[in-house]
N, C-alpha and C positions, 0 to 999 in steps of 0.2 A: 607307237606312242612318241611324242614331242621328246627329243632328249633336252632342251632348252627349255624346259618348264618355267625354272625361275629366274632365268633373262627374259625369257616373253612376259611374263607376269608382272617382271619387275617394270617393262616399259608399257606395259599395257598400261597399268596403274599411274606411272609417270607420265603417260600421255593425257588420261583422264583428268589427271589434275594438273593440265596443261604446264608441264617446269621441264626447263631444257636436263637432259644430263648434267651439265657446269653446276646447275642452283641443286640436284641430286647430291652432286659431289660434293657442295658445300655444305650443304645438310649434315650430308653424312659423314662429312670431317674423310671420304675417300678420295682419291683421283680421280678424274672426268675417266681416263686412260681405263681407270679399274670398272668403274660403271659401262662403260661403251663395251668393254671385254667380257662384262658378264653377259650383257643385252644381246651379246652377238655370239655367243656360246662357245668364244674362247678361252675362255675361262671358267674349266669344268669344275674344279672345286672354291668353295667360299665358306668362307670361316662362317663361324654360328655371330660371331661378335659384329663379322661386317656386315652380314644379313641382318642381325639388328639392329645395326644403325641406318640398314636403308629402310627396314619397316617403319620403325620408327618416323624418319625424316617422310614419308610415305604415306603414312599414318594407316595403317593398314598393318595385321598379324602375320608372322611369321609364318605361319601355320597355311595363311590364304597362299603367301608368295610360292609356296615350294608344291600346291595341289594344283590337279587340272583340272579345268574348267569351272571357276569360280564368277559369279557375275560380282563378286563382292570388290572387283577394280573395278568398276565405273565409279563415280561420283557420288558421295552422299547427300540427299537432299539437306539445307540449311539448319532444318531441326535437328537430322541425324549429327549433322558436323557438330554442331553445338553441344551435344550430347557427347561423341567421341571427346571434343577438347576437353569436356568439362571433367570426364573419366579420365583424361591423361595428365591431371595434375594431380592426384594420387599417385602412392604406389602402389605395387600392381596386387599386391593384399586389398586394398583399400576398394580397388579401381574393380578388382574381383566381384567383391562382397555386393557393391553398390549395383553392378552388372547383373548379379544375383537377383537380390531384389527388385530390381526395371523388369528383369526378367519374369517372374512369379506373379507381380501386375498383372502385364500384360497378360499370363497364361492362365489367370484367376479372371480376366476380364472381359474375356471372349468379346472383342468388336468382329459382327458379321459382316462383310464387303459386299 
């Protein structure tokens, strides 16, 4: 098993939505320094705070950065994205609730592929 789970994930996802480490760093109010050390798995432990400021900045869950093998870093199509931003001016009660409901839709509305 990968012990760098959430440095590959974390650049996986950074690469997907094409931002250097520097505009990570900035995002996340961290140091390029501390971003480059987690990506390169020198940096075995990471606070819960700073892992959410890079998900966040990331725009992607905590939850995806720390599991393996998630296809959920690649890119989201433009509806998708539009839909994350619009969930993340809520809070995250709000942004829960409203996820709920998309959710329930969708599983009440069976589209066949």
């Amino acid at each position: 098993m990968n012990e760098n789970i959430i440095g590959n994930n974390i650049a996986k996802r950074r690469h997907a939505l094409n931002i250097s480490q520097e505009k990570l760093a900035e995002a996340s109010d961290l140091s390029i320094n501390y971003i480059s050390r987690i990506e390169r798995g020198a940096s075995k432990h990471i606070s819960a705070e700073s892992l959410y400021r890079i998900s966040k900045s990331l725009n992607i869950s905590m939850e995806t950065l720390m599991e393996d093998g998630h296809s959920d870093l690649i890119n989201p199509g433009p509806q998708q994205e539009r839909l994350i931003n619009y969930l993340q001016n809520f809070n995250l009660e709000k942004s829960e609730t409203l996820s709920k409901h998309i959710l329930d839709l969708l599983m009440n509305y069976h589209i066949e592929l």
